[in-house]
C-alpha positions as MATLAB code, in Angstrom:
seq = 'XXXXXXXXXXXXXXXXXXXXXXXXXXXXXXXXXXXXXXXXXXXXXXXXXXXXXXXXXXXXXXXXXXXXXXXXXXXXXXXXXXXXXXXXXXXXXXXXXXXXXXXXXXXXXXXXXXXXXXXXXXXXXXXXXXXXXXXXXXXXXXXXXXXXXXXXXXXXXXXXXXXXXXXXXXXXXXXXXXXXXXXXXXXXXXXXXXXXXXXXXXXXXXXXXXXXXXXXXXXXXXXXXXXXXXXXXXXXXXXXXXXXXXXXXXXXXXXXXXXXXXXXXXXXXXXXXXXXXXXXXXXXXXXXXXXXXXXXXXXXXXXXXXXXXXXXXX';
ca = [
       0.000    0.000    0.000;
       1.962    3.177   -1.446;
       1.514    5.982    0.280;
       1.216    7.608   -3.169;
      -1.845   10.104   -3.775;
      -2.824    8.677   -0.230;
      -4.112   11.253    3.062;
      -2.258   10.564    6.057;
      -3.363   12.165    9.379;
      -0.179   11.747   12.041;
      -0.766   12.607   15.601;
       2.566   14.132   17.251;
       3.783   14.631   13.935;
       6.695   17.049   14.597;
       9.096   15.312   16.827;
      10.662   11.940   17.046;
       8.584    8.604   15.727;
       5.591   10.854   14.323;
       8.359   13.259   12.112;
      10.135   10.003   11.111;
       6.559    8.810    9.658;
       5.722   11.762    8.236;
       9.212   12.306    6.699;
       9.011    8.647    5.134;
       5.078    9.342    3.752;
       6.105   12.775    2.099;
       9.058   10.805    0.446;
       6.081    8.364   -0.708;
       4.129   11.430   -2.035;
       1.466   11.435    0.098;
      -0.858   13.905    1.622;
       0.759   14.396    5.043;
      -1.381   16.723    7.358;
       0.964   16.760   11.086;
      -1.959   16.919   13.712;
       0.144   18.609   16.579;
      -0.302   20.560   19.854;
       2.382   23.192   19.197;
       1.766   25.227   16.112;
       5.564   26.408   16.089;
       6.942   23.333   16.456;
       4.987   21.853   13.731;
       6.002   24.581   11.389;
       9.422   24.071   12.228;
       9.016   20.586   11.704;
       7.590   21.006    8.391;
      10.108   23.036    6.863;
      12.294   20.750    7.641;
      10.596   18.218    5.745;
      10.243   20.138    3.394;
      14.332   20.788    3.050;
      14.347   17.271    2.520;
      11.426   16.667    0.702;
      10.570   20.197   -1.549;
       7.858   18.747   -3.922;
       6.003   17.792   -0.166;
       2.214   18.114    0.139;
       1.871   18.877    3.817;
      -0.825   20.792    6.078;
      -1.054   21.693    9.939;
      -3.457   21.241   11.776;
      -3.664   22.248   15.760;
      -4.682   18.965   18.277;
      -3.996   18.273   21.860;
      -5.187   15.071   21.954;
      -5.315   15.112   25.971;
      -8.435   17.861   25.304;
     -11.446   16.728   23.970;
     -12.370   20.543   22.883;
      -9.182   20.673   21.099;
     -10.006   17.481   19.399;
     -13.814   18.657   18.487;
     -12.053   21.556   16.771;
      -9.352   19.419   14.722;
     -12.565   17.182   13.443;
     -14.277   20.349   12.517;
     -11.440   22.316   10.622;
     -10.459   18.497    9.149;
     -13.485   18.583    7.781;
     -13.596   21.918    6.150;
     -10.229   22.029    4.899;
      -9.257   18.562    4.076;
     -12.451   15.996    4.078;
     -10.933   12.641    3.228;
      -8.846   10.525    4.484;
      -6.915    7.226    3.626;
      -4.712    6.525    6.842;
      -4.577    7.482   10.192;
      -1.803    6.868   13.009;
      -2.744    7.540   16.539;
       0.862    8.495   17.585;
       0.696   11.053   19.508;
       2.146    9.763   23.595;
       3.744   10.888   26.805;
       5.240    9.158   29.598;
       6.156   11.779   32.522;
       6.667   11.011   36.480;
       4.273   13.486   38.060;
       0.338   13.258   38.410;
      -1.099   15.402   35.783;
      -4.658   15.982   34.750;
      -6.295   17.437   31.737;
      -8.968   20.017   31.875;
     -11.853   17.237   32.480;
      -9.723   15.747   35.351;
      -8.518   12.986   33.389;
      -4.880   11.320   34.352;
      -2.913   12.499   31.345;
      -1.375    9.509   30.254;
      -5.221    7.865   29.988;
      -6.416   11.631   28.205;
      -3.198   11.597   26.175;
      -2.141    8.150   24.762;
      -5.650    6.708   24.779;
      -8.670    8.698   24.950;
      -7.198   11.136   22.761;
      -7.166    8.318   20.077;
     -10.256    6.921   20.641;
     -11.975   10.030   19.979;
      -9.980   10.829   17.022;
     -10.523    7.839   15.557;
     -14.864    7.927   15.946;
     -14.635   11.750   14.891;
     -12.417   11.183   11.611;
     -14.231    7.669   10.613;
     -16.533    9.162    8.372;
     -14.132   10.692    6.433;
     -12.115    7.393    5.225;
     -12.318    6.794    1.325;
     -14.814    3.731    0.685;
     -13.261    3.134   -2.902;
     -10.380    0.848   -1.384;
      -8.508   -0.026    1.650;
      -7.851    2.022    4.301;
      -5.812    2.031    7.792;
      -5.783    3.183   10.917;
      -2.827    2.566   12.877;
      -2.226    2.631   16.576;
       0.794    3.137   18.325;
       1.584    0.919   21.009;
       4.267    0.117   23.326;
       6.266   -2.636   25.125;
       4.560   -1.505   28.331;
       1.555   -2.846   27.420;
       2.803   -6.611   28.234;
       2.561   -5.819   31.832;
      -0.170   -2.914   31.580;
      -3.765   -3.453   33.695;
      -6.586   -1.075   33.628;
      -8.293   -0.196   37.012;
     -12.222   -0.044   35.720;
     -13.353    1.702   39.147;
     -10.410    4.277   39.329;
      -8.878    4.786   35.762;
      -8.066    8.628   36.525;
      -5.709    7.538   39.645;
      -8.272    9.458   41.806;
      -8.049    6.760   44.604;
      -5.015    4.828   43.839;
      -1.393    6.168   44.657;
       0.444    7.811   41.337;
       3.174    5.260   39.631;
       3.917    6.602   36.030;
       5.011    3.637   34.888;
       2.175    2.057   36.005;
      -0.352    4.790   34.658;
       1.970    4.634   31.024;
       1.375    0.767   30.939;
      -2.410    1.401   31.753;
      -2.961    3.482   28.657;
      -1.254    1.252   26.534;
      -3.167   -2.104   27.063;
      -6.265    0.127   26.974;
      -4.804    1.425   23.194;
      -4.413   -2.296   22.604;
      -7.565   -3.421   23.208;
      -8.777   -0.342   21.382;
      -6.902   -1.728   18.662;
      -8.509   -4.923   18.621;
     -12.315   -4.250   19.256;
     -12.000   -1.131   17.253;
     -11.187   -3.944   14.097;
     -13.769   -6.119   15.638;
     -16.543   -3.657   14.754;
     -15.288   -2.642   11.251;
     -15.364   -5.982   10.476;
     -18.864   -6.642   11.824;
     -20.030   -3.103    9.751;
     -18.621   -4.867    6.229;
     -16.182   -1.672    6.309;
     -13.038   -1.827    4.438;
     -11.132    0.253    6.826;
      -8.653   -2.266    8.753;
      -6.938   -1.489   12.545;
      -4.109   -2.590   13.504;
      -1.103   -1.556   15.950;
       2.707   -1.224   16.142;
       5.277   -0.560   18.689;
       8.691    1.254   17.910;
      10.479   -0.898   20.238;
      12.834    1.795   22.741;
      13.366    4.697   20.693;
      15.909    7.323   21.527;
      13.642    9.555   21.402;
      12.765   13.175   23.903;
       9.616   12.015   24.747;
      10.648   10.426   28.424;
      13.740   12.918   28.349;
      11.641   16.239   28.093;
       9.290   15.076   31.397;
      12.073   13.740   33.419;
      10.566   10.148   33.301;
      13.498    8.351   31.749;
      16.333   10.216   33.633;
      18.575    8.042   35.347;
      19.453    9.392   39.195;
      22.307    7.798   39.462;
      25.954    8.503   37.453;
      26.595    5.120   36.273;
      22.574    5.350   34.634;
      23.464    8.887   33.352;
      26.834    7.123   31.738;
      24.977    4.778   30.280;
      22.469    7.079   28.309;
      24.648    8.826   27.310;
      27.431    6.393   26.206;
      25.380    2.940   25.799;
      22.467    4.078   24.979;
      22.802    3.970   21.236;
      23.989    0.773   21.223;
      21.038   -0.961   22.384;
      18.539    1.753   21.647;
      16.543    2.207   18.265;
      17.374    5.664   16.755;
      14.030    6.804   15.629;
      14.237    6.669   11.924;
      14.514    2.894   13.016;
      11.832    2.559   15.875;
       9.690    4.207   13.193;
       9.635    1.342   11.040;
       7.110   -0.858   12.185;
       4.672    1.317   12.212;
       5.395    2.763    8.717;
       5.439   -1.343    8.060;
       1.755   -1.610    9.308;
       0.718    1.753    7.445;
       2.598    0.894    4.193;
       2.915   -2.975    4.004;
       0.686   -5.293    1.273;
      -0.783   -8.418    3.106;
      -1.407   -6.995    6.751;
      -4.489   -7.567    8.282;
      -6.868   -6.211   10.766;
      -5.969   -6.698   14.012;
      -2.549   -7.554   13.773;
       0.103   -6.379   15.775;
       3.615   -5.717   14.856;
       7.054   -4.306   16.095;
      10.854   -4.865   16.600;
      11.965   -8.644   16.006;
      15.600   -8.235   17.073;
      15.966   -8.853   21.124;
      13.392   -8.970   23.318;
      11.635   -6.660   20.040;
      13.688   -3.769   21.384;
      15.175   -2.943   17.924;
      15.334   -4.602   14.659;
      13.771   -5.247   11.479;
       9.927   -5.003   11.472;
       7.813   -7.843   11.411;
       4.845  -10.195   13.741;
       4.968   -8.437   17.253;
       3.907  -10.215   21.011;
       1.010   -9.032   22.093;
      -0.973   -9.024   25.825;
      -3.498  -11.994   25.385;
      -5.849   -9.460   27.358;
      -5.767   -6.859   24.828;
      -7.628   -9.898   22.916;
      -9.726  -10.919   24.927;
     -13.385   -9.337   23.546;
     -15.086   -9.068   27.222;
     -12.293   -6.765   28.274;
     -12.436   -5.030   24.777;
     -15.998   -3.992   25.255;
     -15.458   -2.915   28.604;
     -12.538   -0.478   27.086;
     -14.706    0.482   24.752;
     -17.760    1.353   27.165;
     -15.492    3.043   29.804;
     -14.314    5.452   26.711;
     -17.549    6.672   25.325;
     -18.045    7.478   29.011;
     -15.458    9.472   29.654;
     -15.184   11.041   25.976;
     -18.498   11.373   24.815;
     -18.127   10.215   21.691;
     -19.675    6.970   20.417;
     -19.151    5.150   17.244;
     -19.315    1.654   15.484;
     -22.211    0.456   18.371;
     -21.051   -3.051   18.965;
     -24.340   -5.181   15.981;
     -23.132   -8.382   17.882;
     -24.600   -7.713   21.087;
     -27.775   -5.559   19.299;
     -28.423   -8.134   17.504;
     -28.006  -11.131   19.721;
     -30.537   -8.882   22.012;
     -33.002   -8.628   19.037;
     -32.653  -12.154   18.938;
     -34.177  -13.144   22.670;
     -36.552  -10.626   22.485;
     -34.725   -8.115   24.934;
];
């Protein structure tokens, strides 16, 4: 699947995995449009895409993806200015070690990695091209192997704060997204396909900028700065299994895919392990009830259960 004459909507577009993505669509000739929270870092961002890439077709378009209003607003001006769309990739993440909440309350890894996508994904759905296949494409991460999601306190309200535990939450929830999300497209007959990728660890600023993923000690701080590269995918590299499950022919719904070097920390992309709970359709329609909830926006009402109702005459 060429990226040629395709639209592709990136979340977190101007830094690190998302640039890396758009950067490698442009070069396909796509339609890139960066969905990003800072205007002047996506405009810095795109002129340097376009240094690379001159003949680029490339539009901004503001999104915090941790604010609902803010993603209302993207849908609307999406709509008006752009109005189709082949490919999305719900890329857009943070990981940081203090409690933070978004303007509803919402614990910001939850509002940022998750929700945010969710409600992207329902508000842009009309907008995919029916004429042939199209994509969307959620990022995940390693974290999700070990990730739980606490139905009766999601936003940490109760719970004591762990960051890493909060960052592994959102990701099995964006797994299990991933996976009902393709249930439902399937059950609609729709030719739109979901499907997820991690980037491995990226040497990226994501963890860097926040303070989560700086070592206290001297050896640690050593070792990031000296070892680091060795192990560590630089991101033009942890971007490639999600460009794979964007880009490549023969991928199907619902599949999962990352690193297959070490423990799928770096490496050539290709069939990725994935959290037998983020499978697991009970859990995936509790995700998907606990999101509408909190987002207020519904989509792709689950015809299984309607019509199994219909069926005994509830």
């Amino acid at each position: 699947m060429s990226g040629k004459e395709k639209t592709v909507v990136i979340t977190g577009a101007n830094a690190g995995i998302g640039y890396q993505v758009a950067l490698a669509f442009c070069q396909q000739g796509a339609r890139v449009v960066m969905a990003c929270r800072s205007k002047d870092k996506a405009e810095q961002a795109r002129s340097e895409l376009l240094e690379q890439v001159p003949a680029g077709n490339i539009d901004i378009l503001p999104l915090d993806v941790s604010e609902l209003s803010s993603i209302n607003e993207f849908a609307r001006q999406f709509a008006d200015e752009i109005g189709e769309l082949d490919i999305l990739i719900n890329n857009a993440g943070i990981v940081t070690p203090h409690l933070h909440r978004n303007s509803l309350g919402y614990e910001l890894h939850l509002a940022t990695n998750y929700l945010g996508a969710f409600a992207v994904t329902g508000l842009l759905l009309p907008f995919f091209k029916s004429s042939r296949q199209t994509r969307i494409v959620n990022v995940g991460s390693l974290a999700h192997r070990f990730g739980k999601f606490d139905f009766n306190d999601p936003n940490w309200n109760q719970r004591k704060f762990n960051h890493w535990k909060a960052y592994a939450q959102s990701k099995i929830a964006t797994a299990s997204f991933t996976q009902e999300l393709n249930r439902r497209l399937q059950l609609t007959g729709s030719d739109t396909i979901a499907l997820g990728a991690h980037p491995g660890f990226a040497a990226t600023d994501m963890g860097r900028k926040t303070g989560a993923t700086t070592p206290s000690t001297r050896f640690g701080q050593w070792y990031q700065n000296k070892m680091e590269a060795w192990i560590v995918g630089p991101p033009n590299q942890a971007a490639q299994p999600i460009l794979y499950a964007a880009s490549e022919n023969g991928v199907e719904g619902g599949d999962y895919y990352g690193p297959t070097g070490w423990f799928e920390i770096k490496g050539k992309p290709g069939p990725a392990r994935i959290n037998p709970l983020a499978k697991n359709v009970e859990f995936g329609k509790r995700i998907w009830a606990i999101s509408e909830s909190l987002t207020g926006v519904s989509y792709l009402a689950d015809l299984e259960t309607k019509s199994n109702s219909l069926e005994s005459g509830c």
